[in-house]
C-alpha positions in Angstrom: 72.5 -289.5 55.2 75.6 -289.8 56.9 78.5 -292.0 55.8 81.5 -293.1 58.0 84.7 -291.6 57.3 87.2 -294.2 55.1 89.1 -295.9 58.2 86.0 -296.5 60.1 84.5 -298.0 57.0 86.7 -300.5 57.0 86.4 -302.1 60.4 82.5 -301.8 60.0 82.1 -305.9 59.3 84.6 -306.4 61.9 84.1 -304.4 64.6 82.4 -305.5 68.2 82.7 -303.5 71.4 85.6 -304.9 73.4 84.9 -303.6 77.0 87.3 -304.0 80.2 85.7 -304.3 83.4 87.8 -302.4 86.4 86.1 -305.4 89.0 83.3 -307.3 89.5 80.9 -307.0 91.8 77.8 -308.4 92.8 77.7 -312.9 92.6 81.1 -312.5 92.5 81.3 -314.9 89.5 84.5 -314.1 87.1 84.0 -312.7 83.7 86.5 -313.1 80.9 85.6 -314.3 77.3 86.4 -314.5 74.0 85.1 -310.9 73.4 88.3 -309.0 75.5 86.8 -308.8 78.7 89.0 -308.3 81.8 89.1 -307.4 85.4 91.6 -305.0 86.7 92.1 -305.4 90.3 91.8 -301.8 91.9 91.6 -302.6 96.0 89.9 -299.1 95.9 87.1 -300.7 94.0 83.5 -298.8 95.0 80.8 -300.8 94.2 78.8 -297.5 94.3 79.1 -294.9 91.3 76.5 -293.0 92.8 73.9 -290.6 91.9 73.3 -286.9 93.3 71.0 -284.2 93.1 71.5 -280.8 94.9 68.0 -279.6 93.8 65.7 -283.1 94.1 64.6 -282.1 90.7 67.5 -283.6 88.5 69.8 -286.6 89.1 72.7 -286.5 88.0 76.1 -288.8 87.0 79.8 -287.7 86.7 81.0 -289.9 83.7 84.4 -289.5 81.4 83.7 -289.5 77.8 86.6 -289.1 75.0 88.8 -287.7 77.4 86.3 -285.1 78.7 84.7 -285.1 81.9 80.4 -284.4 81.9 77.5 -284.2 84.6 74.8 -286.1 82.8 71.0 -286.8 83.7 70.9 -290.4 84.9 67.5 -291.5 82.8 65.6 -295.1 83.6 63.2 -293.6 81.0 65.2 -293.1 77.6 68.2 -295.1 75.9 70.5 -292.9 74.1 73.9 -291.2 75.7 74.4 -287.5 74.2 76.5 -284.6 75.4 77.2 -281.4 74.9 80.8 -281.2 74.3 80.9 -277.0 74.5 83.5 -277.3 72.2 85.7 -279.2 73.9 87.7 -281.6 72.4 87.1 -285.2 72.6 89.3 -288.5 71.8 87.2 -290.4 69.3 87.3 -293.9 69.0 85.7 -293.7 65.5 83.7 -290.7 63.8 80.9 -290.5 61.4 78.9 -287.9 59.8 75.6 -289.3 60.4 73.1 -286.8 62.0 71.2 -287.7 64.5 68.0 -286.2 66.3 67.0 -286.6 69.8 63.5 -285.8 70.6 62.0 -285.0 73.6 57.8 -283.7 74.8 59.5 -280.6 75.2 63.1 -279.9 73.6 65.4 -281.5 71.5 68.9 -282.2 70.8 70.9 -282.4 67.1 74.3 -284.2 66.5 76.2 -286.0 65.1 76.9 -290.2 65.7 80.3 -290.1 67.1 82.2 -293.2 69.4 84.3 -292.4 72.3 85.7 -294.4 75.3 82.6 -293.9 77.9 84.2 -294.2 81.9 81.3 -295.0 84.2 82.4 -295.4 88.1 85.1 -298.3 87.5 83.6 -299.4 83.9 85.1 -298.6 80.7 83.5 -299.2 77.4 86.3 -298.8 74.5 83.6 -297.6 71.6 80.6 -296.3 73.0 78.0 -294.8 70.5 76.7 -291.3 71.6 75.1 -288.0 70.0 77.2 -285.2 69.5 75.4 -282.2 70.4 75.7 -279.6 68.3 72.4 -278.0 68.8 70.4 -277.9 72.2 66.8 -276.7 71.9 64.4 -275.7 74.7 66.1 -277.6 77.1 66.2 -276.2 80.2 68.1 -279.1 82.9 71.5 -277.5 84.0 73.5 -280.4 82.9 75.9 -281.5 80.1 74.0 -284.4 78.5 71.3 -287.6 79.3 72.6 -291.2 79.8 69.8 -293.5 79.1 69.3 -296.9 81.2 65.9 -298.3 79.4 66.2 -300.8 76.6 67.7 -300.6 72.4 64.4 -299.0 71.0 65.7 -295.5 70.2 67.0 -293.1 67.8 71.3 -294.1 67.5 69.8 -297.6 67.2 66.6 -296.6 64.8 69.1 -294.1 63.0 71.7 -296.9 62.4 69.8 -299.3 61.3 67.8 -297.4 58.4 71.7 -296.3 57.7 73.8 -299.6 57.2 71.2 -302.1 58.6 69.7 -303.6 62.2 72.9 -306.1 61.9 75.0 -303.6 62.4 72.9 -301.8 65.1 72.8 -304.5 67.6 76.7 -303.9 67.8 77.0 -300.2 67.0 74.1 -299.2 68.3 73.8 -300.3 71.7 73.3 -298.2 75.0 75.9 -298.2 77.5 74.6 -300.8 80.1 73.7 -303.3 76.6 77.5 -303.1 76.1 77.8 -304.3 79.4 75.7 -306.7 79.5 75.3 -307.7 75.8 79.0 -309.3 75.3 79.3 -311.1 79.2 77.2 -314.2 80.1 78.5 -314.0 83.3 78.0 -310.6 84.4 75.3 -309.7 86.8 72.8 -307.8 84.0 71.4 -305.5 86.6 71.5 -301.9 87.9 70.4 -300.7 91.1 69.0 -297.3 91.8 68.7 -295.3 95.0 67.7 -291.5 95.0 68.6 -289.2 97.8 67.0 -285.7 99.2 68.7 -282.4 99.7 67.3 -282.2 102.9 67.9 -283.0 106.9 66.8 -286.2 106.2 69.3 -286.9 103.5 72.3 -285.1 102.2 71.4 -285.5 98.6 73.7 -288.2 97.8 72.4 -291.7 96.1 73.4 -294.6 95.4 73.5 -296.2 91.4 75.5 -299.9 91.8 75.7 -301.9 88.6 76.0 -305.5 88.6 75.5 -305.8 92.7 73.8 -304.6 95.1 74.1 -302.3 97.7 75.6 -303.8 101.1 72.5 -302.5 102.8 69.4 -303.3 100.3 71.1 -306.9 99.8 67.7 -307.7 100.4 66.3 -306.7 97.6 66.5 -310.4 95.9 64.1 -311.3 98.2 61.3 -308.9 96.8 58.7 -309.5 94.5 60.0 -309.6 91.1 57.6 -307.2 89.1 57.6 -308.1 85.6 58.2 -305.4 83.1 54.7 -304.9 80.8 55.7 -303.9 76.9 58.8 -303.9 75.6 60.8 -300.8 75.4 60.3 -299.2 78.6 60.3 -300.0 82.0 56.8 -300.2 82.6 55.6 -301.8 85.6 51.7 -303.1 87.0 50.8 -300.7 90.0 47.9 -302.5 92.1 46.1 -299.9 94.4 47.1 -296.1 95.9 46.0 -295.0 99.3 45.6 -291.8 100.6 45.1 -291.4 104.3 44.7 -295.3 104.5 41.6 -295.2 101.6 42.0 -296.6 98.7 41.9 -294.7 95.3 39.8 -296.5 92.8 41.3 -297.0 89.1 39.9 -296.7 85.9 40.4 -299.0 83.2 44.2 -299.2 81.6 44.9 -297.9 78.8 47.2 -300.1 78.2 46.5 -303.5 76.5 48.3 -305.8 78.4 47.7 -304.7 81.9 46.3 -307.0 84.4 42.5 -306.1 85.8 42.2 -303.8 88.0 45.8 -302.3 87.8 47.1 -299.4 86.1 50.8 -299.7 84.2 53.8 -296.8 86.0 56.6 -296.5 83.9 59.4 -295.8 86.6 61.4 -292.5 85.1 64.5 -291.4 86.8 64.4 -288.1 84.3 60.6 -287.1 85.4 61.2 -284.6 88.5 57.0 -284.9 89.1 55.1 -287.6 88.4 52.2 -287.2 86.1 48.8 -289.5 87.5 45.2 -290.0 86.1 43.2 -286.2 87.4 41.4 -288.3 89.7 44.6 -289.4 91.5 45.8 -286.3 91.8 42.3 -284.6 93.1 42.7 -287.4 95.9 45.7 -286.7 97.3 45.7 -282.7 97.7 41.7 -282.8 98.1 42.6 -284.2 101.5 44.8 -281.4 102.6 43.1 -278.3 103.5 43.5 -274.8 101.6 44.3 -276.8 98.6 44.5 -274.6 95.1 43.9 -276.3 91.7 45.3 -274.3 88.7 44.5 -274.8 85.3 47.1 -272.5 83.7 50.0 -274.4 85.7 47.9 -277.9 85.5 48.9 -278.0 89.2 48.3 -278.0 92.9 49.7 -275.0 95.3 49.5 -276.0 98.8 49.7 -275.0 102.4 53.6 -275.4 103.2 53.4 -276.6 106.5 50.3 -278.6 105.4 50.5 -282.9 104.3 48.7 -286.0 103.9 49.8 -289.7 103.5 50.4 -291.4 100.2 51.4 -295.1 99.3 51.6 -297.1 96.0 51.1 -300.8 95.8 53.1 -303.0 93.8 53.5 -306.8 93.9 51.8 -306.3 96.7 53.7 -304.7 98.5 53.2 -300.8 99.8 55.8 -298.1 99.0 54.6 -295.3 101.6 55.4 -291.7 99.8 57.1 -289.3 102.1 55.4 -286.2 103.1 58.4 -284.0 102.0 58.3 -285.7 98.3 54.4 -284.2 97.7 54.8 -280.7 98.2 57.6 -278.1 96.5 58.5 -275.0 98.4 59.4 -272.3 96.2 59.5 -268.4 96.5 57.0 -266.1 94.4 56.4 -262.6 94.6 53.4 -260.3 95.2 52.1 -257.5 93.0 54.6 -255.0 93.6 53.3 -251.7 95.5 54.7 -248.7 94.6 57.5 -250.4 92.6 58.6 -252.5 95.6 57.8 -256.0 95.4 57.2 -258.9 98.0 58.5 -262.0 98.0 56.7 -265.0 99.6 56.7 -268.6 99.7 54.4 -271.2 98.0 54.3 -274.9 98.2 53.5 -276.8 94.8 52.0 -280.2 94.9 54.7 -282.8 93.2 52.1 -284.7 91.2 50.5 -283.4 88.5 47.4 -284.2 86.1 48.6 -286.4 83.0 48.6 -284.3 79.9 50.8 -286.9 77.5 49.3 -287.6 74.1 48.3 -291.3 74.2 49.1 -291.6 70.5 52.5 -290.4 71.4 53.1 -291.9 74.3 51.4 -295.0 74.4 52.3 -298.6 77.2 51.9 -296.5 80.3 48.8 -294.3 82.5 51.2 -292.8 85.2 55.3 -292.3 85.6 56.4 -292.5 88.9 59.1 -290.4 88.6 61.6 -289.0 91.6 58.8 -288.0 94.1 58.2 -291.7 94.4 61.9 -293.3 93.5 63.6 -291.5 96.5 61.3 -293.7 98.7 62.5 -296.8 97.1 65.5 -298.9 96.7 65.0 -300.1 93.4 67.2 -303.2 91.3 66.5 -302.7 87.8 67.0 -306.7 85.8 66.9 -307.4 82.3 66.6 -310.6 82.6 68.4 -313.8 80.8 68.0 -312.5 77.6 71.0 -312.9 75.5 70.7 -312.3 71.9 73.9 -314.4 71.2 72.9 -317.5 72.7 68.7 -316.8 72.1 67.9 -317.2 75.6 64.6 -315.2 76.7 63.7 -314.0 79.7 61.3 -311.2 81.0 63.2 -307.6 82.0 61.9 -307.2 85.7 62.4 -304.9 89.2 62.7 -305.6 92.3 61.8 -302.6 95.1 62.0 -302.4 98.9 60.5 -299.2 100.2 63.1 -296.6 102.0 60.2 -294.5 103.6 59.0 -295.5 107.7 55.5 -294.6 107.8 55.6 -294.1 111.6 58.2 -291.3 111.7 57.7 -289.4 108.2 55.1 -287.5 109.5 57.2 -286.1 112.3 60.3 -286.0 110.0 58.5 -283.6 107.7 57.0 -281.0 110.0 60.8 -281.4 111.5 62.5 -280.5 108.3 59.8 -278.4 106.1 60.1 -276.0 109.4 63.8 -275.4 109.2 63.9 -275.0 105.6 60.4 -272.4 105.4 62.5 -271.0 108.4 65.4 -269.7 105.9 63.2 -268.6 103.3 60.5 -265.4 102.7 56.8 -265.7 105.0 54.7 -268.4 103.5 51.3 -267.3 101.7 47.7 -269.0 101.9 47.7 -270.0 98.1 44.1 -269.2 97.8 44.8 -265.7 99.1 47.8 -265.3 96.9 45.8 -265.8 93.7 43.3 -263.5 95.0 45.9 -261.0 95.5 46.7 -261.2 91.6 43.4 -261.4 90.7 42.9 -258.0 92.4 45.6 -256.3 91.1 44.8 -257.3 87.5 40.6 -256.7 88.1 40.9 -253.9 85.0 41.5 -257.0 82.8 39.5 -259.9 84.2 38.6 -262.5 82.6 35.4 -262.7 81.0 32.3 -265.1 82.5 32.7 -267.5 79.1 36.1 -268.4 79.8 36.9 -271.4 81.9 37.6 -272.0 85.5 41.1 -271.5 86.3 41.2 -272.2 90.2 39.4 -274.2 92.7 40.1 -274.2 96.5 39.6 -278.0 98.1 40.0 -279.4 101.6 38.5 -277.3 103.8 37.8 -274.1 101.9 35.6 -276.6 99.4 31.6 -275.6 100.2 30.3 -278.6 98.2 33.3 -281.5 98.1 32.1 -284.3 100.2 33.6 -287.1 98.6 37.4 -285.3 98.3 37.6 -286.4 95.0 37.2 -282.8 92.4 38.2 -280.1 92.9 34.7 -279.1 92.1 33.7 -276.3 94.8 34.6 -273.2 95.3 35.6 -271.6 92.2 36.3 -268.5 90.3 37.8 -266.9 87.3 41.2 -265.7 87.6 42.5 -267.0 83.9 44.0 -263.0 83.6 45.4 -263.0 86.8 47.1 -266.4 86.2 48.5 -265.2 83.4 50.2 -261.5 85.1 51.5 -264.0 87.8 53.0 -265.9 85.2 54.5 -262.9 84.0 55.8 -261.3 87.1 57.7 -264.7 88.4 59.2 -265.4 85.1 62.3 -265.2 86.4 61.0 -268.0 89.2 59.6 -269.9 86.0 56.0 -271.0 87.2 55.0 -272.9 83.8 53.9 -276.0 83.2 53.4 -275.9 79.5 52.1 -279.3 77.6 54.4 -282.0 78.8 56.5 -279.9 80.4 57.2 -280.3 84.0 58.3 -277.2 85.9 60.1 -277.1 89.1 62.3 -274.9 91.1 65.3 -275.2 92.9 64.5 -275.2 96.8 66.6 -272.4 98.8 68.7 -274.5 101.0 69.2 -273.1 104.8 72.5 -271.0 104.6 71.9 -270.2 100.8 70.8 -267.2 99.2 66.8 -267.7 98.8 66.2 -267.8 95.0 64.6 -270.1 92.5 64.8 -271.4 88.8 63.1 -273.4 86.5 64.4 -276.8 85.4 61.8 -278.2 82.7 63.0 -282.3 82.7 61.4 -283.8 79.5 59.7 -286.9 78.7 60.5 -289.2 76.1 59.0 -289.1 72.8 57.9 -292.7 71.7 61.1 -293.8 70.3 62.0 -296.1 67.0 58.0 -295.5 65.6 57.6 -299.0 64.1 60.4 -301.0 66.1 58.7 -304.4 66.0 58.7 -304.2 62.1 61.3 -302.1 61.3 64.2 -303.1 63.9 63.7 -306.1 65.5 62.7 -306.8 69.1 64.3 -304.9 72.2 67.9 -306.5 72.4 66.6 -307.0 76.3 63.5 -309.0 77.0 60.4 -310.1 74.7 56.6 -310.6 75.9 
């Protein structure tokens, strides 16, 4: 167990976050009060920090922490802020020696609890707590760190209160956006969330506004306000999903509290691909012909210049999904032929079968994660909770879709041309696993072992209902496996809870691909309710 160094000790009774606010934005109500709060007047004031990508696969912040500048995932799903500081050396508010333990489906992180003065856009928090990296395990994302936007359920506030009490977490241990909102009354306590596409249709760039809205989705007040189901997470009741205009029928929730007939989404910034119920997923790519179903990659490979049309339903209202967010273009290769190998290009479907353990990651049956939030403006709002003055209130979201059903069609045959223009020739998927399985015929698979692929849409000789991927099938469990290992430098796994993408070759850039695993969130603070008190935000 860790123990703060002598001079931090000592303000430890007395210390609360002072935080100074560059300018407020949003109701345009003032904020200054007794806990240090002021504005500082910059006429250059953006209300948009903003949020990019330059793969669609990771979104990513530019904050200042301790004096060092990092590119860190921007994460609706987790809490906690870490880094990895390279060695670099940061300005320390305060320092302790506690260790701390981030923990992740796949991957982990190990630190130490250290406080530095966190710049985010025009916000400065003094103190902010955050995890040290000094070990970075099986993480694959190409960035310096995660900020977490969800709620004070998670390991700096679990780890500090088993260490020197919850008292002393719900200061020390709050999340950067708690600090914000935690000490102001008068502070707007919302973020809002935009993603962008690194496409024609986009340029990559999003929007993330805190405390305000966006001049363009002001709107967004005037949308159903979706009430958050649990209490740690942002976990949201999803009525129906469509595909070509039909409507996908649910199973039961998992999840307790959910209303009939609906299934709970946790909305996840940090989830590239979102994970759905089997049946879901057989729905959508069922309906587009020449349709492959792996089970060694727990995935979809699709027709590139092949789509349907998908929309969810929530608070009744429909968020159409755009063609370009369901399919992946990547580039593979073939088995080589006299040492020379072929590359080619495959399309992999963006939502995947669910594979998360329910006993470790219960309150949710499907995360929308990026392949739905770029077709939605979305204002996450925690509510009027205010553990000061005990006021509850109900963390809730507010969405307008982004998407126009009546040009996204067009818009993807437009752009998914131009981009499979600049790459290698695109490949049938069903003939590209049949090409592997014929090259590795010597070591077939054996007739006990499972199914590996199954071909749907129109290749399917007994799939009348589009719902399984139950027709034409064959073995190819060995020839999976020597694709696997021939693109290992183009990283087609998806391992457990591990979601595997590639960066798409951009037109004008050298065609290549990589693997960026983003990880989901271990349940975190096992025993909260008990242990550590109620969410600082919210309470059902």
């Amino acid at each position: 167990m860790g123990l703060f160094r002598s001079y931090f000790a000592l303000r430890l009774l007395t210390l609360l976050p002072s935080f100074y606010f560059t300018a407020a934005y949003g109701r345009g109500k003032p904020f200054a009060d007794s806990y240090g709060i002021r504005v500082n007047t910059h006429t250059h004031y953006d209300p948009n920090i903003g949020v990019a990508t330059s793969d669609d696969t990771t979104y990513t912040v530019d904050i200042t922490l301790g004096g060092q500048n990092f590119t860190v995932l921007l994460d609706t799903g987790s809490t906690d802020l870490w880094v990895n500081s390279r060695g670099l050396e940061l300005t320390l508010a305060n320092t302790t020696d506690l260790a701390m333990t981030e923990l992740y489906g796949r991957g982990e992180v190990h630190g130490t609890l250290q406080f530095a003065e966190l710049r985010v856009g025009d916000y400065v928090v003094p103190s902010q707590a955050f995890v040290n990296a000094t070990q970075v395990l099986d993480f694959g994302v190409a960035v310096d760190g995660i900020m977490g936007m969800a709620f004070d359920v998670s390991f700096i506030f679990a780890g500090i209160s088993t260490a020197w009490g919850r008292e002393s977490a719900s200061t020390l241990g709050r999340s950067f956006i708690t600090n914000l909102f935690a000490e102001n009354l008068s502070l707007p306590n919302n973020f809002d969330v935009s993603l962008g596409r690194e496409d024609a249709v986009e340029d990559g760039s999003g929007t993330f506004v805190i405390s305000g809205h966006a001049p363009s989705f002001v709107d967004v007040t005037e949308a159903p306000k979706l009430p958050r189901i649990g209490t740690d997470r942002w976990t949201f009741a999803v009525d129906e999903m469509r595909v070509n205009g039909e409507s996908v029928p649910f199973n039961k929730s998992s999840v307790a509290a959910s209303p009939d007939g609906k299934l709970v989404a946790l909305l996840d910034t940090g989830f590239s691909f979102p994970p759905l119920p089997r049946a879901a997923v057989d729905a959508i790519y069922n309906t587009i012909p020449g349709s492959v179903f792996s089970v060694a990659n727990n995935g979809y490979y699709v027709p590139c210049n092949s789509t349907t049309m998908v929309s969810f339903f929530l608070g009744g209202q429909e968020f159409p999904v755009h063609p370009l967010d369901l399919t992946f273009p990547f580039v593979g290769t073939l088995p080589s032929k006299g040492g020379v190998e072929t590359s080619v290009t495959l399309c992999l479907g963006t939502y995947q079968p669910i594979t998360l353990d329910p006993t470790a990651f219960a309150g949710f049956d499907l995360a929308l994660g990026d392949a739905f939030l770029r077709n939605v403006y979305a204002s996450f709002d925690y509510g009027d909770f205010n553990p000061w003055t005990e006021t509850q209130g109900t963390p809730f979201v507010q969405m307008v879709p982004t998407t126009d059903s009546r040009t996204a069609v067009a818009e993807f045959f437009d752009e998914r041309g131009a981009t499979l223009a600049g790459l290698p020739p695109t490949i049938d998927p069903a003939e590209y696993f049949r090409l592997w399985a014929a090259a590795s015929s010597a070591s077939a698979s054996s007739d006990s072992e499972s199914e590996d692929i199954a071909v749907s849409g129109a290749l399917s000789a007994d799939d009348d209902n589009g719902s399984s991927p139950s027709g034409w099938n064959k073995t190819f469990r060995t020839a999976v496996l020597a694709l696997l290992g021939a693109n290992l430098a183009v990283g087609l796994a998806l391992l457990g809870v591990t979601v595997t993408m590639c960066v798409r070759a951009r037109k004008g850039r050298s065609v290549g691909s990589r693997y960026v695993p983003v990880r989901f969130k271990e349940a975190e603070a096992t025993g909260r309710d008990a242990e550590y008190g109620a969410p600082r935000y919210g309470s059902d």
